[in-house]
C-alpha positions, 0 to 999 in steps of 0.5 A: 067894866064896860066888857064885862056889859057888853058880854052880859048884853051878847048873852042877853040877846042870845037867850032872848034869840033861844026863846023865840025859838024854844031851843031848850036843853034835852035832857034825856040825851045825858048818858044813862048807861054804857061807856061815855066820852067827852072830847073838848076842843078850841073849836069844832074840829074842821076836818078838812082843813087841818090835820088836828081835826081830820085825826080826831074825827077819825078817833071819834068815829072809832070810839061810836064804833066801840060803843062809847057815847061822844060828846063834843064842845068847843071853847068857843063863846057862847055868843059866837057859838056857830059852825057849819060843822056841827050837823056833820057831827051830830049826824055822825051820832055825835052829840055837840054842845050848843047853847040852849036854855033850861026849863027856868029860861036860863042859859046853859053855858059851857061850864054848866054843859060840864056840871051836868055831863061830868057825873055820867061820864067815863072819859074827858078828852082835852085836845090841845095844851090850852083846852086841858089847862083851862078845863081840867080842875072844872071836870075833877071838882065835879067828877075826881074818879073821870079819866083825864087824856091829855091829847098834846096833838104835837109838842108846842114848845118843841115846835116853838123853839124851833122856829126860834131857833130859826129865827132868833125872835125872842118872843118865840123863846117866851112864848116856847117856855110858856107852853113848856110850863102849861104842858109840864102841869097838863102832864102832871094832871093827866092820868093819860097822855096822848103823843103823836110820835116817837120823836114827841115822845122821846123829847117830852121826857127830857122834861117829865120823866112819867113815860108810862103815862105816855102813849103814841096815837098818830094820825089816821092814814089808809091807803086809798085804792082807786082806779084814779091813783093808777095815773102813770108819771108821763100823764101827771104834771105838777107840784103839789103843797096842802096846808092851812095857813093859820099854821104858822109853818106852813106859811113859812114852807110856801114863802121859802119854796117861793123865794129859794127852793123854786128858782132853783128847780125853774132854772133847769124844768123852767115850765114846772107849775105848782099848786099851794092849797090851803085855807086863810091864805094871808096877803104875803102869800096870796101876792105870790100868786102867779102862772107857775106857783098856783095859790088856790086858798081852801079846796073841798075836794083834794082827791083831783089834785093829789091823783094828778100832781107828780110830786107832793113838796113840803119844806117845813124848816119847824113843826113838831109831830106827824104831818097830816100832809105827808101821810095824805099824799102817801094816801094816794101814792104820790112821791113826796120830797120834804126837810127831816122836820117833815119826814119825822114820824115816818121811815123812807128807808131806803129813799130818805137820801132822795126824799128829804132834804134841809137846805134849799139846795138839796130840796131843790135838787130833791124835786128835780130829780123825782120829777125826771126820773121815771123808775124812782118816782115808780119805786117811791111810789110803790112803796106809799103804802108801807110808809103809813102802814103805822098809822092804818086805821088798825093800828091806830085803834090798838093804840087808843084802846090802850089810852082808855084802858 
């Protein structure tokens, strides 16, 4: 009760905040004509701070390139609804929901944002299990002839169970077969689902069989030429980690490069440095801090890291999909050493034996010798380019023209 007061007394204030600032609702900005597009997301994409969201800025601006009318809202409350994100978007020609107020003063909340908009719209875009669960049977009950993309962004439960797997923390099997039955009844309620890799893909029909609902939409990854990525390896020092830390395994990588991979690298290269870079680093990883195992927290600008380490490490021991971290190192040509978790989604033939590695031995002894060898850090290197070459901008249109098709 005493919730459900003070949630009313927060909407309260807000529509008095709206008023004083007569932010009411545009109208003409419903869609009157041409194909539109609603994407919902939990909240509004920070494409620069993890892959989930760099990978559907990207699809949006292919969809304003086609001519589709975007429309974005996060389930965020409407009290909370603030992100410095969203003038990037709406200069993009992308139109967000914020709160606004109708022509009678009353709030405009999100579910009443997806009555209006629902009936003139083509496309409902639900990005992860729970934004789909949660907003599925609100956009049918209003409009049951919208397509419905079920974008998984990566396989929960397969991710769960993985780090359970690890580390045999039965709550992490709950948790697992709970995302197991929400995504089970996503698929079945989705006229399209969006996997990110063949490997998603593969283990998701062992449990729902309707692959031709299925298509893969990986990330967006073009390699950048520029005059910066032509560093040779005698002028590059470093190792190099990018990952949010709201992501659970990226946590866990860092603290066991820190604990077992490093050690072991240190005690044959014992000058080699790394920099961790990621946003909301927690307190365990910010005591790891120290002169060789750099923890720098969020960074804007990447680009003067990636063009100057000599090697990018990613010892992800679960996860599930493509990492967005290992094609934006391939991005700028920088050699990469990473698990089979890691790698999954990509082809380092014929340098998987030297690039990948699932015990810190192996790492270790991965890193060691891409650091000190000059014609396979060259060669590995050369071949940046091909390893995303599935996920250029042109392959990956290709692939959602057939998800809205």
């Amino acid at each position: 009760m005493l919730k459900k007061i003070k949630h009313q007394l927060r909407l309260k204030k807000l529509k008095n905040k709206l008023k004083s600032k007569a932010l009411f609702f545009n109208y003409n900005k419903l869609p009157k004509t041409g194909s539109s597009i609603l994407i919902i997301d939990g909240n509004i994409p920070e494409y620069n701070k993890d892959s989930g969201s760099r990978r559907l800025l990207e699809l949006m601006k292919m969809l304003l390139d086609d001519g589709y009318k975007v429309f974005l809202m996060a389930d965020l409350k409407e009290y909370k609804y603030t992100s410095e994100y969203i003038s990037y978007y709406q200069d993009l020609g992308v139109h967000v929901y914020e709160p606004r107020l109708d022509n009678q003063g009353d709030l405009i909340t999100k579910t009443m944002f997806v009555h209006l908009l629902a009936p003139h719209l083509d496309v409902v875009w639900l990005h992860r299990p729970e934004t789909f669960n949660k907003y599925f049977k609100l956009v049918k009950q209003v409009n049951n002839k919208v397509k419905l993309i079920y974008d998984m962004v990566d396989f929960h439960y397969l991710r769960n169970m993985r780090e359970y797997e690890l580390n045999s923390d039965t709550k992490l099997k709950v948790k697992a077969e709970k995302y197991l039955n929400i995504e089970l009844e996503n698929c079945e309620n989705a006229d399209k689902i969006v996997v990110i890799s063949d490997n998603d893909k593969v283990v998701l029909s062992e449990y729902f069989q309707d692959v031709s609902k299925m298509v893969i939409l990986g990330n967006v990854h073009d390699f950048l030429k520029h005059e910066e990525e032509g560093i040779p390896f005698n002028k590059r020092s470093d190792l190099l980690f990018v990952g949010g830390f709201a992501h659970k395994p990226n946590t866990d990588a860092v603290l066991w490069l820190k604990k077992e991979i490093m050690p072991l690298v240190w005690s044959e290269i014992p000058d080699l440095k790394i920099n961790i870079i990621g946003g909301r680093p927690p307190q365990d990883i910010l005591d790891l801090n120290d002169e060789y195992f750099k923890v720098l927290g969020f960074v804007e600008d990447v680009s003067k890291y990636f063009n100057s380490a000599k090697l990018f490490v990613a010892p992800l021991r679960f996860g599930a999909g493509v990492k967005g971290k290992i094609g934006q190192s391939f991005e700028f040509g920088l050699p990469v050493v990473t698990t089979e978790i890691g790698a999954e989604g990509f082809d380092f033939s014929p340098f998987e034996s030297k690039m990948v590695g699932n015990s810190a031995e192996n790492i270790a002894s991965c890193i060691i010798n891409m650091v000190s060898n000059e014609e396979l850090w060259t060669n590995v290197k050369q071949q940046s380019e091909h390893f995303i070459a599935p996920y250029s901008l042109k392959t990956i249109h290709k692939q959602l023209v057939k998800v809205l098709s």
